[in-house]
C-alpha positions as a printed Julia matrix, in Angstrom:
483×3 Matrix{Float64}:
 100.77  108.64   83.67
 102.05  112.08   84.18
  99.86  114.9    84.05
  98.52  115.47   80.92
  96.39  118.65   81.57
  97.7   121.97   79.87
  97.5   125.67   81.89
  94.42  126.92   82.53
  93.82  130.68   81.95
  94.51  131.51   85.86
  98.61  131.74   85.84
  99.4   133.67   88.2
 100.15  132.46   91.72
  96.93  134.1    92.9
  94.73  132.8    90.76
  96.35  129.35   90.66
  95.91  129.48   94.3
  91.96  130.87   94.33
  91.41  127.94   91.83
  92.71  125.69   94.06
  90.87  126.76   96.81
  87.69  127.26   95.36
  87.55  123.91   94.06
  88.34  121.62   97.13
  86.12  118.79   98.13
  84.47  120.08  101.17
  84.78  118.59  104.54
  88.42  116.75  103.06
  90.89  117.19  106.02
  88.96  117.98  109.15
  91.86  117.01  111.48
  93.45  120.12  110.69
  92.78  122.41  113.65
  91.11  125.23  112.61
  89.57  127.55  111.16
  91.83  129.71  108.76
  90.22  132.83  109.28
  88.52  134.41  106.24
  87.99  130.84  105.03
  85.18  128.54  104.91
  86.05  125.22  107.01
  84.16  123.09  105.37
  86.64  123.32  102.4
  89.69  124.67  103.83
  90.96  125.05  107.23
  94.29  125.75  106.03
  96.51  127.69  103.67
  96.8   127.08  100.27
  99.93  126.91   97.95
 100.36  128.56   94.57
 102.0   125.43   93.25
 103.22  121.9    94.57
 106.04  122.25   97.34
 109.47  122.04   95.35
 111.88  118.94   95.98
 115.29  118.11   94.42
 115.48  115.29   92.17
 117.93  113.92   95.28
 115.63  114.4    97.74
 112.8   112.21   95.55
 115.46  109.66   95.22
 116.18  109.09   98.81
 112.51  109.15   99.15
 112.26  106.49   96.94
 114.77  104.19   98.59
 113.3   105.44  102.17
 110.2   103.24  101.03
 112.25  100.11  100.24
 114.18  100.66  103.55
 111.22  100.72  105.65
 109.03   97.71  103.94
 112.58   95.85  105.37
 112.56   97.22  108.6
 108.64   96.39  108.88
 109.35   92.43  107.97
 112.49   92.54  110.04
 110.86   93.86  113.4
 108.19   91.28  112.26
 110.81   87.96  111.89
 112.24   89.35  115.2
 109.32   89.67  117.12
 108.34   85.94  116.32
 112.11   85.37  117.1
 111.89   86.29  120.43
 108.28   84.98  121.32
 110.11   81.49  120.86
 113.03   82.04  122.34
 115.9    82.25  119.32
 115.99   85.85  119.88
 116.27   88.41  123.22
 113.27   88.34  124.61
 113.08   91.87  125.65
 112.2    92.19  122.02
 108.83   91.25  122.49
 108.54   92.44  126.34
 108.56   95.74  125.28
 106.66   95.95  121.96
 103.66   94.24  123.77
 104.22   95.88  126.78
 100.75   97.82  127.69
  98.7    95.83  125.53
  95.62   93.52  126.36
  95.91   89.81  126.17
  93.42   89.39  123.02
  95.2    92.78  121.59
  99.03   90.65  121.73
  96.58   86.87  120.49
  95.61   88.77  118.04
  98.68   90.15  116.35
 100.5    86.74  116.93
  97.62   84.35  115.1
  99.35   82.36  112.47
  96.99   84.04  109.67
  98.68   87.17  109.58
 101.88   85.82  110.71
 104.74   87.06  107.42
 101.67   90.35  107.05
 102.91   93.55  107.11
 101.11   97.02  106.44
 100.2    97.49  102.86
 100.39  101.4   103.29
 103.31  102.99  104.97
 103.71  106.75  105.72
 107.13  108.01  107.76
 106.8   111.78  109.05
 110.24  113.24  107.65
 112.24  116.49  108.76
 114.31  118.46  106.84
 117.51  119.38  108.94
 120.5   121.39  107.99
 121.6   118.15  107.96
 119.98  116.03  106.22
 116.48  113.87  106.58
 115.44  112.52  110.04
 112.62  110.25  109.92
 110.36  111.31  113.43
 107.57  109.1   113.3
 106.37  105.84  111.38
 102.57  105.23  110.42
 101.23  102.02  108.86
  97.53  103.86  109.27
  98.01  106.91  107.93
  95.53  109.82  107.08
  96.15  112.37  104.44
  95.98  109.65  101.33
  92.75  111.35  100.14
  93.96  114.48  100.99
  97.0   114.22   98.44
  95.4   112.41   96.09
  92.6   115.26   95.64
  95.02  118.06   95.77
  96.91  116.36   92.79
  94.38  115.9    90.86
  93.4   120.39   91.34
  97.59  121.34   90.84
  97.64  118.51   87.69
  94.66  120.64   86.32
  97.15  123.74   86.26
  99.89  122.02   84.55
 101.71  120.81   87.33
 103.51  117.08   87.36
 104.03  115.91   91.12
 106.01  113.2    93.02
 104.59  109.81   92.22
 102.31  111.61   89.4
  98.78  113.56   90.31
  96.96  109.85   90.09
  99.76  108.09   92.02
  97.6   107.99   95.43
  94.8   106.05   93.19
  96.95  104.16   91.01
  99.27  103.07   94.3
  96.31  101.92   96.25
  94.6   100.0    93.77
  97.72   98.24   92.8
  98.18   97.68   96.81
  95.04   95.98   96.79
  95.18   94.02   93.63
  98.73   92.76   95.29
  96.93   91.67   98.67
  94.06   89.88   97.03
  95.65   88.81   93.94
  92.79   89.96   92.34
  91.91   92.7    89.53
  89.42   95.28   90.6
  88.96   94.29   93.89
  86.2    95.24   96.1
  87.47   97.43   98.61
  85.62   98.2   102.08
  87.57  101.02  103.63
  86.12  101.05  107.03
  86.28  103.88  109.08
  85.94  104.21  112.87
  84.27  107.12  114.94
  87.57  107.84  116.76
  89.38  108.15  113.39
  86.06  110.22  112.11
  88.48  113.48  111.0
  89.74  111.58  108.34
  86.61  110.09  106.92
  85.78  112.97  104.26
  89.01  112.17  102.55
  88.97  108.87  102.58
  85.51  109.02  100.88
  86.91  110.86   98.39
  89.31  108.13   97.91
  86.89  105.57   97.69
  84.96  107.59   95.14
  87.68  108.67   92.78
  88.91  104.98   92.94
  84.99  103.83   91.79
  85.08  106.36   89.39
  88.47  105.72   87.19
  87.57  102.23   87.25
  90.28  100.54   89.22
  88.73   99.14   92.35
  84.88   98.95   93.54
  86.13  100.85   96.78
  83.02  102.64   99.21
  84.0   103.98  102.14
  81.81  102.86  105.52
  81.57  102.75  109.15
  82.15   99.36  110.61
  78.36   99.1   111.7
  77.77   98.98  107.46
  79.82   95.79  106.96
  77.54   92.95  106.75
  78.53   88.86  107.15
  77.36   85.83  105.85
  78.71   82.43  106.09
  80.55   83.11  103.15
  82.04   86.42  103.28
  81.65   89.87  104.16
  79.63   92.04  102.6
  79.05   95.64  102.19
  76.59   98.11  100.03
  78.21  100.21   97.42
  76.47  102.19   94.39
  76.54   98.74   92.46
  74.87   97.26   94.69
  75.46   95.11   97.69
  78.88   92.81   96.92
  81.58   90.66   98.49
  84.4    92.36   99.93
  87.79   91.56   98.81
  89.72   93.48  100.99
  88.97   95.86  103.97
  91.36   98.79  104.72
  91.36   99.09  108.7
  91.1   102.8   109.4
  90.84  102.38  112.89
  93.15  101.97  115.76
  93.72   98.87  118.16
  93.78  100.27  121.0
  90.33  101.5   120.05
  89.1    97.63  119.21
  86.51   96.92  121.75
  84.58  100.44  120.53
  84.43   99.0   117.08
  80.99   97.41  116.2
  81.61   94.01  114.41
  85.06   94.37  114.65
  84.7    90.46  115.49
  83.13   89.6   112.55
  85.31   91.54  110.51
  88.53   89.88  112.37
  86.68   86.63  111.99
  86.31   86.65  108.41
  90.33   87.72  108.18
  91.28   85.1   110.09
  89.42   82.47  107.91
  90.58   84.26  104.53
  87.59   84.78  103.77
  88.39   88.62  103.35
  92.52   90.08  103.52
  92.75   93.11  106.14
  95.26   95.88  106.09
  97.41   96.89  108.02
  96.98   93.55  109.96
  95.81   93.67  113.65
  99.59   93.51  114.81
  99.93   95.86  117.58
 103.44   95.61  117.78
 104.17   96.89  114.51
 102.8   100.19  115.08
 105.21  100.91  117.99
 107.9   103.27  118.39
 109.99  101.53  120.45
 111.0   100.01  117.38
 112.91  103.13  117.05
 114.73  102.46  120.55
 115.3    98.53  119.39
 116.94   99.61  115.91
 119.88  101.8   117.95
 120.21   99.1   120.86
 123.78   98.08  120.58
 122.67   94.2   121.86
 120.71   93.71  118.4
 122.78   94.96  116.47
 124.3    91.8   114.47
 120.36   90.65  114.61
 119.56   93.89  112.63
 122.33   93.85  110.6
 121.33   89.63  109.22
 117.79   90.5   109.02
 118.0    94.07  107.2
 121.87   93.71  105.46
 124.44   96.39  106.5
 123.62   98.74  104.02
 119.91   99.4   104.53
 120.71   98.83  108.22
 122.66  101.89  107.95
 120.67  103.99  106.1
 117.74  103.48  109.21
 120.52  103.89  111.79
 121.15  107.37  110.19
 117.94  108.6   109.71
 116.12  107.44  112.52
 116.53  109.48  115.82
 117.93  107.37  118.86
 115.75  106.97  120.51
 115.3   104.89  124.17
 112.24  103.26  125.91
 111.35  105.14  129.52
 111.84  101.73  131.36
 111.59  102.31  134.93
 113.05   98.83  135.94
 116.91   99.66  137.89
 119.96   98.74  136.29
 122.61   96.51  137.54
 125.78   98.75  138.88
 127.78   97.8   136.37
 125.0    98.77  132.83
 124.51  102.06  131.37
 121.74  103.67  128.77
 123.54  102.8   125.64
 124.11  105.77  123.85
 122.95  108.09  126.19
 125.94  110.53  127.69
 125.72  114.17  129.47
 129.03  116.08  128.67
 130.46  112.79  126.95
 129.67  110.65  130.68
 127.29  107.37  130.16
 124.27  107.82  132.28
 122.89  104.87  133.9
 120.07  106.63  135.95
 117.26  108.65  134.39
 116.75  110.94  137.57
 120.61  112.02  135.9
 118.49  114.46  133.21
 116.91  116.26  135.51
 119.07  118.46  136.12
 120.04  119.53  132.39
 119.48  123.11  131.28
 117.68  123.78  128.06
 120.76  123.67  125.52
 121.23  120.29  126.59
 117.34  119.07  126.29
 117.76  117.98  122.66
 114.72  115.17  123.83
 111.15  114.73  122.85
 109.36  112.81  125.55
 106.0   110.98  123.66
 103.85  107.4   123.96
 105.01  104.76  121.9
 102.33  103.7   120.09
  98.87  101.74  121.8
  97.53  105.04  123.26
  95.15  108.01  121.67
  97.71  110.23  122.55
 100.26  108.31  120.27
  99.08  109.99  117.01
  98.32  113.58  115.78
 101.31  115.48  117.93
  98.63  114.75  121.52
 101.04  113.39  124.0
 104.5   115.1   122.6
 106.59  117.11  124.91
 109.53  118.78  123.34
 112.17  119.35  126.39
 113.92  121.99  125.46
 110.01  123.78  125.5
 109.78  123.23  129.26
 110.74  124.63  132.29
 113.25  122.51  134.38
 110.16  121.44  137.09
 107.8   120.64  133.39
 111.04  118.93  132.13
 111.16  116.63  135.14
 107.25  116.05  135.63
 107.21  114.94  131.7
 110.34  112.35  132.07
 108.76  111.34  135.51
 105.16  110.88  133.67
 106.48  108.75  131.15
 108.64  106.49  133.41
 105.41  105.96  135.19
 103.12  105.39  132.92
 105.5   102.27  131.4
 102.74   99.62  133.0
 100.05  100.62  130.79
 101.48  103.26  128.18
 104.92  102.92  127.86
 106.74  106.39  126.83
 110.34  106.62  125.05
 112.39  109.42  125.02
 113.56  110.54  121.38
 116.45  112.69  120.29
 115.15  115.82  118.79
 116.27  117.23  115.13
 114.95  120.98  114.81
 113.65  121.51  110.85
 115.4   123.85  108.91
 113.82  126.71  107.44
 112.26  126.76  104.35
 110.4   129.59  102.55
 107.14  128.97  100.3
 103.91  130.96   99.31
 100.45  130.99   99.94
  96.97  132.67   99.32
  96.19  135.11  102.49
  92.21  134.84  102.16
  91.5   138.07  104.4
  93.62  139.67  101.56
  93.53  137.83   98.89
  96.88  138.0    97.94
  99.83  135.88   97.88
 101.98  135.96  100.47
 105.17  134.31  101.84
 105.47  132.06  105.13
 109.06  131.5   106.7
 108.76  128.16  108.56
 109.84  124.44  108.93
 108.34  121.83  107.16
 107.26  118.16  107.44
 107.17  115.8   104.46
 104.87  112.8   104.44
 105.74  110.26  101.45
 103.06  107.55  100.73
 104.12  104.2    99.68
 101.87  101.25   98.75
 103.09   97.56   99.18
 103.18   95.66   95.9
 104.71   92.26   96.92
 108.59   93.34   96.96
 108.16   96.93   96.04
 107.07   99.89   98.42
 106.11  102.35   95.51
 106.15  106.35   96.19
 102.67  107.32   94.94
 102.85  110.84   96.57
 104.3   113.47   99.39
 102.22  115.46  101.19
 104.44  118.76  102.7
 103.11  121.27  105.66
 105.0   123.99  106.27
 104.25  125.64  109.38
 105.58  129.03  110.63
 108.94  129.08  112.12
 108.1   129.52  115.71
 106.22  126.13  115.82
 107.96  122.95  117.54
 105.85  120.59  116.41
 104.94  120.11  112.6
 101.56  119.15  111.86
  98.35  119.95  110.4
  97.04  123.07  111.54
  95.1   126.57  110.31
  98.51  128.49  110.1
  99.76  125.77  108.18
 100.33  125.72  104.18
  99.72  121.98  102.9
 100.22  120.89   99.45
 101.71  118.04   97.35
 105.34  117.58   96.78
 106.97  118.28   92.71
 110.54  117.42   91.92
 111.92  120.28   91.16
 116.01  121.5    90.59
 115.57  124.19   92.3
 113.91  122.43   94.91
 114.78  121.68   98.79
């Protein structure tokens, strides 16, 4: 459905942007670090666009395909992680995307009930470079779904059509769910956590806007509000109490044992007596997948599982990337791929002693940590002094045991110019920066649908893109004049 809505009276940037502002669900994003001065945080803590951020119509087609390429990869790092649990495939596979992890966390992910699951939501973090897109980071429990959806819906008020259409966020969800549970109008418990808290305002505005078009019976809850009976689980909504179809896990593994009833909710998963997503598998939501895509031993496993063409297209868009294993090599091995001034390097004491031109790195956790989302944990090398440079590298090699670390080449964003409303002014004004684009795709059986792109532009002297006050957030548009 595209947006049907005609102009309202505000047309100019200013008041498109006031309108847009002014009519925000409060307390929406609060993981944005803020405030914005002259703003009010409960509705905004950042800076808001006169219009959807402009992309190409070949930019939303490689978009598109991105999702298709990375519901592969995703049931490819699955097969292969089964693969090498029983021995037909290296088993370094598995070493290293349960390395870290609890015994129950690594039972859980490999019960036979979730076995072929995958995440039903998948959000890549994508950079625009000179040369191209580089994906940077790969989420199967991403925030920012209400936070899209509800900013659609304000731009599709002033006439403006967006990627995946201002109701793709509801429309892609529902039809997620429906897919999961084979069911139409499913009850949906999206259950939030108290670490993941920030993101709770949006997703009850999710939950609400999907009760109130009609297509799911969605409430959003803490887990101490799901209830179980013999039967099922079951939660309260504003119909009254009812049997849920589906729960959407907002909340992180390595967080389990803080989760009240988490048992009762895994029980009830593993007895079908409810569908979960993104499935308890640890190891999916692991960037060393990253480093296992580029390691020149799996490639001709890759290449069967994912077919040489969207093989490719993942080689060339995702960084290489290498796990900080602190285990010594034999003489004769090397870090595949890794070179200073065109030598192999088969040491990792060997970076220490490159200057900042040649610190093209990011050093950050792979994945079962609380620093592995949000930027925490990320150290961008060519930030550091040589003696920070070598503590962060060192850190990370040490930490492998318990949090294992991988080192990542870095792609610096280009820069991009776009508007937004100065409150203290109130007037529109223009930021130079780098920006971050975070498509949204929903699993429907084969098909991992773009329902919407979230971009945040941040101001040029920023490493690291991510939400913040100085930040302008807004959906994405297909546009020709677009980046």
């Amino acid at each position: 459905m595209r947006c049907s809505a005609k102009l309202r009276p505000q047309t100019t940037p200013l008041d498109r942007a006031r309108y847009v502002h002014d009519h925000l669900t409060p307390h929406l994003f609060r993981s944005v670090a803020g405030p914005y001065e002259g703003s009010n945080l409960e509705t905004v803590a950042w800076r808001i666009a006169p219009q959807p951020f402009p992309l190409s119509p070949a930019s939303v087609a490689f978009l598109e395909q991105l999702g298709q390429d990375f519901l592969a990869l995703y049931r490819a790092a699955n097969r292969l992680y089964f693969m090498s649990v029983r021995g037909t495939a290296p088993d370094f596979i598995h070493r290293y995307l349960d390395q870290g992890k609890p015994e129950y966390v690594i039972r859980l992910g490999r019960q036979n009930r979730f076995h072929a699951d995958v995440p039903g939501v998948i959000r890549p973090d994508v950079i625009l470079t000179e040369d191209g897109m580089i994906v940077s980071e790969l989420d199967s429990v991403p925030g920012g779904m209400g936070f899209v959806g509800a900013m659609g819906g304000l731009y599709c008020e002033l006439g403006f059509d967006q990627v995946g259409e201002h109701d793709g966020i509801l429309r892609g969800f529902a039809a997620m769910a429906e897919a999961l549970c084979g069911k139409h109008q499913p009850t949906i418990a999206i259950v939030v956590s108290q670490e993941s808290d920030d993101y709770r305002g949006e997703m009850e505005w999710l939950a609400g806007a999907l009760r109130d078009t009609g297509v799911a019976n969605a409430v959003t809850l803490k887990p101490e509000e799901v209830y179980f009976t013999e039967e099922a689980l079951v939660v309260d909504t504003p119909q009254g109490r009812t049997t849920v179809d589906l729960v959407y896990r907002n909340f992180e593994l390595f967080d389990l044992l803080n989760i009240p009833k988490q048992e009762l909710m895994l029980y009830a998963a593993r007895h079908k007596r409810v569908v979960m997503t993104p499935p308890p598998k640890a190891f999916l939501e692991e960037k060393s997948i990253f480093a296992l895509l580029h390691n020149p031993s799996l490639e001709e496993a890759w290449r069967n599982e994912l077919g040489p063409q969207t093989f490719e297209r993942l080689r060339t868009v995702m960084p290489q990337t290498w796990v900080l294993d602190p285990a010594p090599l034999p003489p004769q091995a090397v870090l595949a791929g890794l070179t200073i001034g065109g030598r192999p390097v088969r040491d990792w004491s060997q970076l220490h002693g490159l200057s900042k031109a040649e610190r093209q790195f990011v050093v950050k956790p792979s994945g079962f940590s609380p620093l592995a989302w949000g930027s925490r944990g990320v150290r961008i090398a060519n930030d550091l002094t040589r003696e920070e440079w070598v503590a962060a590298l060192e850190a990370g090699l040490q930490a492998f045991e318990t949090t294992p670390h991988v080192l990542q080449r870095y792609h610096k964003a280009r820069r991009v110019s776009t508007e937004f409303l100065d409150v203290r002014s109130n007037q529109i004004q223009t930021l130079n920066g780098r920006v971050r684009l975070c498509p949204y795709y929903f699993v429907q059986g084969d098909a991992a649908v773009l329902s919407g792109v979230l971009a945040t532009v941040v101001p040029a002297d920023k490493r690291l893109i991510h939400g913040m006050s100085e930040a302008v957030m807004a959906p994405c548009m297909a546009a020709d004049t677009g980046f």
